[in-house]
C-alpha positions as CSV (number, residue, x, y, z in Angstrom):
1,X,8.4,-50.8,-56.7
2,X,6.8,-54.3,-57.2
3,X,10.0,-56.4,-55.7
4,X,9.3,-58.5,-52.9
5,X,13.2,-58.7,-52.8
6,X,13.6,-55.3,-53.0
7,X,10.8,-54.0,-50.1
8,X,12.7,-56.9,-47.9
9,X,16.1,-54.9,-48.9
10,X,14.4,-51.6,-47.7
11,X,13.6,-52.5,-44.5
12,X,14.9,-55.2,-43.5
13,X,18.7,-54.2,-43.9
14,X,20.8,-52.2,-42.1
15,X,21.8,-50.0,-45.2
16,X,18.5,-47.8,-45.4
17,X,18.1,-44.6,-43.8
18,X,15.0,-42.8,-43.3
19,X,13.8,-39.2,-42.5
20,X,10.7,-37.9,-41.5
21,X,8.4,-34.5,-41.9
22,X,4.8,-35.0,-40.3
23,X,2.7,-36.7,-41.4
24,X,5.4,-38.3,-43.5
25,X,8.4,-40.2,-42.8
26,X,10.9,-41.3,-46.2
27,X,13.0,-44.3,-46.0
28,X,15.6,-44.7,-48.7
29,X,18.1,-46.5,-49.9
30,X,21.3,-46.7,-53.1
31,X,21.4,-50.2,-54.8
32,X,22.8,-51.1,-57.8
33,X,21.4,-50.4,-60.9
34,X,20.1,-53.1,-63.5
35,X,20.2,-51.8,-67.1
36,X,16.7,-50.8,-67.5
37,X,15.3,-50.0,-64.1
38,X,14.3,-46.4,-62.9
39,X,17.0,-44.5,-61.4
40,X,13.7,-43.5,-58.3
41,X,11.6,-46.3,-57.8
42,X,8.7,-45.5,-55.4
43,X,6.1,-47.2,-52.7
44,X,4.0,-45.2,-50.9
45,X,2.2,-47.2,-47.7
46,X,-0.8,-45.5,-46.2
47,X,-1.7,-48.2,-43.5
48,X,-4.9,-49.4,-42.8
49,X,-4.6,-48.6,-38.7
50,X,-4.4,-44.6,-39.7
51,X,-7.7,-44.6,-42.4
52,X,-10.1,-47.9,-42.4
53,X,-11.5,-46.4,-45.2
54,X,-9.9,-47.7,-48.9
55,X,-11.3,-44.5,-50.5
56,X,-9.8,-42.0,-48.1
57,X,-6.2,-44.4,-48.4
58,X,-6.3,-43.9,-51.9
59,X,-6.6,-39.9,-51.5
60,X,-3.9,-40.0,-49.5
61,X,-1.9,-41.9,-52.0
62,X,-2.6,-39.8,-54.7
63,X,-1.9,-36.4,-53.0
64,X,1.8,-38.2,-52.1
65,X,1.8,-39.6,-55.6
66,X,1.2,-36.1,-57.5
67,X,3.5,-33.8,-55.2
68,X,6.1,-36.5,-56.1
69,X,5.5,-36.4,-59.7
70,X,5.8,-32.4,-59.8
71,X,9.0,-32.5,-57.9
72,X,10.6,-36.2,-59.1
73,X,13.6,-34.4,-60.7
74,X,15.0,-32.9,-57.2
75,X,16.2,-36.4,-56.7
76,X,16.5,-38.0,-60.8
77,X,19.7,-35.5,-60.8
78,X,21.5,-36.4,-58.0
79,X,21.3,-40.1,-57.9
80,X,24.8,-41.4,-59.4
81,X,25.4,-43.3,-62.4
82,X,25.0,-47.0,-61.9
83,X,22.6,-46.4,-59.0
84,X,18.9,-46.5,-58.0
85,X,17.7,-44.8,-55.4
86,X,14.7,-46.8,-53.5
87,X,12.0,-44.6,-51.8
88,X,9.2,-45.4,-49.7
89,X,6.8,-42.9,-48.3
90,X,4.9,-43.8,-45.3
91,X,2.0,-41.8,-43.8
92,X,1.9,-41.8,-40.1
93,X,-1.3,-39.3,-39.4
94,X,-4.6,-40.3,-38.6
95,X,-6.3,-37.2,-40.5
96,X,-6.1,-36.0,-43.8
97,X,-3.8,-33.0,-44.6
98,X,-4.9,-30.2,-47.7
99,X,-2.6,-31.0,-50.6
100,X,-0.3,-27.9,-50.6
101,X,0.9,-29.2,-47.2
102,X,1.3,-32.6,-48.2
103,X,3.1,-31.1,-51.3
104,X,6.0,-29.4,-49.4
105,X,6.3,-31.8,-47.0
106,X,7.2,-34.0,-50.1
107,X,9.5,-31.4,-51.2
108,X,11.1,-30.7,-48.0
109,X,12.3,-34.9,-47.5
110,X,13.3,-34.8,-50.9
111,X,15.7,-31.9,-50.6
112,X,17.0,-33.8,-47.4
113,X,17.3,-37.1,-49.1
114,X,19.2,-35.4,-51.9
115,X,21.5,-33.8,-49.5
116,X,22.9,-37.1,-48.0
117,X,23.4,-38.6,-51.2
């Protein structure tokens, strides 16, 4: 997600909803779809306060990044037709976390999130 427009949408309205599983928390939210956008567009934030360090933010990143790639379609099939779903994965720990944890705490917001939609 690259939008300015729609990272303001994400969190600045009322219309997103968010879940969390330490040391992640998801905030999501439907828009409409345009006719050749994603139907899961992704940000993942890992903020400067929790790791000073840009090469331990970028590990963090890509553990969140490649847990969501195995796993993507849990969520592809359930958003509607017409619909994106917008997705942003923030890390709240100050330590890093071995992958396989990481991994299913991926999994276990995305089965949430695909419940309430």
């Amino acid at each position: 997600m690259v939008s300015l427009k729609l990272i303001e949408s994400l969190f600045g309205g009322g219309c997103s909803q968010s879940v969390a599983a330490f040391p992640l928390r998801a905030v999501y939210m439907l828009s409409e779809r345009q006719c050749d956008d994603a139907p899961v567009q992704l940000l993942i934030s890992v903020p400067k306060k929790r790791f000073h360090h840009a090469v331990d933010r970028n590990r963090v990143k890509r553990q969140v990044r490649e847990a969501y790639r195995q796993h993507k379609d849990l969520l592809c099939q359930v958003v509607p037709e017409g619909q994106r779903l917008l997705l942003a994965f923030i890390w709240l720990s100050d330590e890093h976390r071995p992958s396989k944890e990481v991994e299913g705490r991926i999994v276990s917001l995305m089965r949430r999130i695909a419940e309430k939609i």
